[in-house]
C-alpha positions, 0 to 999 in steps of 0.5 A: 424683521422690524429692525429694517422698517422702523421710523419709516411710514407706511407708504416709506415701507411700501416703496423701498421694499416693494409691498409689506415686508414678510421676511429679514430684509437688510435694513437701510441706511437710513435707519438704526439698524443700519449696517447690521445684517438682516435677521439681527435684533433690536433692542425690544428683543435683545433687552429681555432676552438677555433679562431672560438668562439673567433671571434664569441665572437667579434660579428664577428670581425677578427684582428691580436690582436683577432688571438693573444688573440686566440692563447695565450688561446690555449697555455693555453690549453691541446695542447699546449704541445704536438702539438704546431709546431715549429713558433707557440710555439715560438710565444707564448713564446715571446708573454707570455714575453712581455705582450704587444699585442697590441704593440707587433713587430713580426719582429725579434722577433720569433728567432735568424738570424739561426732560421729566415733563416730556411724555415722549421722553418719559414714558417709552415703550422700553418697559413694555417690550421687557415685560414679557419674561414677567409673564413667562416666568409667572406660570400663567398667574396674572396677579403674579406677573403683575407683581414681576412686571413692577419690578422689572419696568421700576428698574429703568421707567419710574412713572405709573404710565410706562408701569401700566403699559408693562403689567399690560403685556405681561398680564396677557403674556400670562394669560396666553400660558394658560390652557384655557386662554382665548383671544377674550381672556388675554385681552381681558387680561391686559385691560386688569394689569394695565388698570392694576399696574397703574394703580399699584405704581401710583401707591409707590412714593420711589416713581415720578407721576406726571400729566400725559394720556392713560395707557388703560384708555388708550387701551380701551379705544384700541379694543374698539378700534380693533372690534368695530372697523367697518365700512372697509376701512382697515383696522390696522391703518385705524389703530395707527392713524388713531392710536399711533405707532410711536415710541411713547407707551400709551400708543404701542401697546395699545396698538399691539393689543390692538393688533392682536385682536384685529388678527385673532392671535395669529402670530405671523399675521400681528407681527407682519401687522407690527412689522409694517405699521410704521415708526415703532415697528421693532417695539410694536411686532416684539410686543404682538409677536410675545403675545401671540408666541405665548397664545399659539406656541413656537409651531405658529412661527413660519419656519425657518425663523428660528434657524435664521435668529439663532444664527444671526444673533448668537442665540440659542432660543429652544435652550432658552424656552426650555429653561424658562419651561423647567423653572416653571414648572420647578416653580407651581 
């Protein structure tokens, strides 16, 4: 759904489609999804889904070199052109040189000393949007996913932030599995994987610290956004106009935490939210939209949806979840 707003702004959104956009609509010209059909995907779902059968292929497994593997078929794939981002295409490029994965130094290999110094360049949100089969996979254990996560974000972002901002979402990815969850617990959940993702990253010597804003207290200020908006401003416009939407880390995953708290979980309600926020529509909806899907289930989803993403993309999405669920289970 993002697929057809994204990089535009609000007031863009509002004008080409009439009001906020509630269903698949053909995306512009304009855009990246250009000339695609409406209900297709993007990369900030087509990268973990096609991570998703991966690491269900390895009997459940998650490595760095399976989230490379992954990553090197999907640049084989028909979205590797028109939506890899900034990090991710470099990364396969380098990785497609060198043929050697498994050996394979990410630190200062991304790009030149302007490129590694450029936050926006750095620290996408690609390794954000990916990090939710870590929370899948990790059978509602946090302290696990975090772990998965790490692996799964080293695999194409090397630094602590992009780390941080992944561990952040498969943390409350893993909460929402719980049966007890609430909307507290999940983001309570992403604020200790966020902070302990950091961490751990920072104890690594194989990633790349450099200056820029930290994703914990981005995070922070979205959870006050998100809780104390008043005087009829809308804590959406506050999360965006505030925190922003664009592509670095440090603003779409707080802002999609942010999101969810805003709209207490309800699925629809956060991914319309994403879908229409602006700019990093695609990635900010997919990362709210797991978040909630984990928290409220598949009967949350309007219906029909799955039907329309099945059949526009090739996928089978009930074997899919049904899988995951078996191996789960297979797992604790």
């Amino acid at each position: 759904m993002g697929a057809a707003t994204e990089a535009k702004s609000t007031g863009q959104i509002e004008k080409i489609f009439g009001g906020r956009v509630k269903e698949f609509k053909n995306p512009p010209r304009d855009v990246q999804a250009r000339g695609r059909k409406a209900g297709q995907v993007t990369d900030a779902f087509s990268i973990p889904y096609m991570l998703t059968e991966d690491i269900l292929k390895n009997d459940g497994e998650i490595s760095k070199e399976i989230g490379m593997d992954s990553l090197l078929r999907w640049g084989d794939s028909e979205y590797f052109e028109p939506f890899a981002g900034m990090t991710t295409r470099k990364a396969i490029i380098q990785m497609n040189e060198l043929k050697k994965m498994n050996t394979w130094d990410y630190i200062g290999h991304l790009g030149n000393k302007l490129f590694k110094g450029h936050y926006y360049a750095l620290s996408s949100n690609g390794a954000a949007v990916k990090a939710y089969p870590a929370g899948l996979f990790s059978g509602g254990n946090v302290e696990l996913a975090i772990q998965y996560a790490i692996e799964i974000a080293i695999s194409s972002h090397d630094d602590p932030w992009s780390v941080s901002g992944a561990c952040a979402v498969a943390a409350a990815v893993s909460e929402a599995m719980n049966d007890t969850a609430s909307v507290y617990s999940i983001v309570q959940a992403a604020k200790y994987g966020c902070v302990k993702g950091e961490q751990l990253a920072r104890q690594r010597d194989d990633l790349h610290v450099y200056p820029g804003p930290s994703v914990a207290k981005r995070l922070d200020m979205a959870i006050d956004i998100a809780l104390h908006t008043s005087g009829g401003a809308d804590p959406i416009e506050e999360l965006r106009d505030r925190i922003g939407s664009g592509p670095a880390i440090a603003e779409t995953v707080p802002t999609a935490i942010g999101i969810f708290i805003a709209e207490q979980g309800n699925t629809m309600n956060c991914i319309y939210d994403g879908v229409n926020i602006g700019d990093e529509t695609s990635a900010i909806a997919s990362i709210a939209g797991a978040i909630c899907g984990a928290f409220r289930g598949s009967k949350s989803i309007t219906d029909g949806y799955l039907e329309i993403l099945n059949e526009q993309n090739g996928f089978d999405l009930e074997k899919q979840a049904e899988a995951v669920s078996e191996k789960c289970q297979n797992l604790s």
